[in-house]
C-alpha positions in Angstrom: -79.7 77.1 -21.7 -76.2 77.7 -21.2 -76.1 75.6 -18.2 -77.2 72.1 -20.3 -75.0 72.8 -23.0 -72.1 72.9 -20.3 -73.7 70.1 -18.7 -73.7 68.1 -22.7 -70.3 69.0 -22.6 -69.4 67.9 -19.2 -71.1 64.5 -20.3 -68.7 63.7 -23.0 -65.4 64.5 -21.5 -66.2 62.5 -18.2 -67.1 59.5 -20.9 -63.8 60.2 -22.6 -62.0 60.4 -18.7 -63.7 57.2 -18.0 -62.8 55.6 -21.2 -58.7 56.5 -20.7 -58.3 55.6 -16.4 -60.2 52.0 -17.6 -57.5 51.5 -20.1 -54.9 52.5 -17.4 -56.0 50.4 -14.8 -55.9 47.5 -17.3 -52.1 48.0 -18.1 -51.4 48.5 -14.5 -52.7 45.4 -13.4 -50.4 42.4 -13.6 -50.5 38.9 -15.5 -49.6 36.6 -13.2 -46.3 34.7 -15.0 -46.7 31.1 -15.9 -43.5 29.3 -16.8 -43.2 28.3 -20.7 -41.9 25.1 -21.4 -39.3 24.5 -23.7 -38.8 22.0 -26.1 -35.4 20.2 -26.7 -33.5 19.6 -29.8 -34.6 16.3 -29.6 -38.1 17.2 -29.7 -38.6 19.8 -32.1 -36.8 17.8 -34.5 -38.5 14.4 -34.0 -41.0 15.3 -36.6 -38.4 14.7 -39.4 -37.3 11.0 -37.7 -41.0 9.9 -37.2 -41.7 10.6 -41.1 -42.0 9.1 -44.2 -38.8 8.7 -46.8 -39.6 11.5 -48.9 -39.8 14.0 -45.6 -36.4 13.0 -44.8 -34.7 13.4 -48.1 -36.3 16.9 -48.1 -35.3 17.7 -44.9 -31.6 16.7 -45.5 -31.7 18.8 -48.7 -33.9 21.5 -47.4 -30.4 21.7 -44.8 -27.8 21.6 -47.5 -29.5 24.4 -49.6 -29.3 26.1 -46.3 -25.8 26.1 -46.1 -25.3 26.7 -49.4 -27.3 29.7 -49.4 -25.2 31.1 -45.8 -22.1 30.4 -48.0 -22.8 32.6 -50.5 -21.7 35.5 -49.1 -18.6 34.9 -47.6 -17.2 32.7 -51.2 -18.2 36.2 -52.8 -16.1 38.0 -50.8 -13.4 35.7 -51.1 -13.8 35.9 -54.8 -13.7 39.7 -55.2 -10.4 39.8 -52.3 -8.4 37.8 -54.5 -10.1 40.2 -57.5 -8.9 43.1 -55.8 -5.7 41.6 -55.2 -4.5 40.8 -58.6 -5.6 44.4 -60.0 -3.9 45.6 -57.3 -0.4 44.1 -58.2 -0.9 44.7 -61.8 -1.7 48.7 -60.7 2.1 48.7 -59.1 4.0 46.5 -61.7 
């Protein structure tokens, strides 16, 4: 009795062996590379030249919010420099 229960047990860690070497073979093996092409400026923009009025004026303001919103951050510090600036000359006076 001993010797099927071993044998039971045997069963289930060769699956389990089986299982792990397949999924190491399939990392070992290599993809063979394939070169991507890659669009130009030209063409990932065309869309917004090929399109319709409305997609142009909200591409040209979709562009000026973003450089608003990349702005932001260096007007603020500008802001609080100068802030710092003036409490610091009124701290010494």
């Amino acid at each position: 009795m001993r010797s099927t229960m071993f044998k039971e047990e045997k069963g289930i860690d060769d699956d389990a062996s089986e299982a792990g070497s397949a999924a190491a073979e399939g990392s070992k093996k290599k993809s063979p590379k394939s070169q991507e092409k890659v669009a130009t400026l030209g063409e990932t923009f065309g869309f917004a030249f090929e399109t319709g009025t409305r997609a142009k004026i909200a591409f040209v303001l979709g562009t000026i919010g973003g450089i608003g919103n990349g702005m932001v951050y260096p007007g603020i510090a500008f802001i609080f420099s100068r802030l710092f600036a003036d409490l610091t000359l009124a701290s010494t006076a």
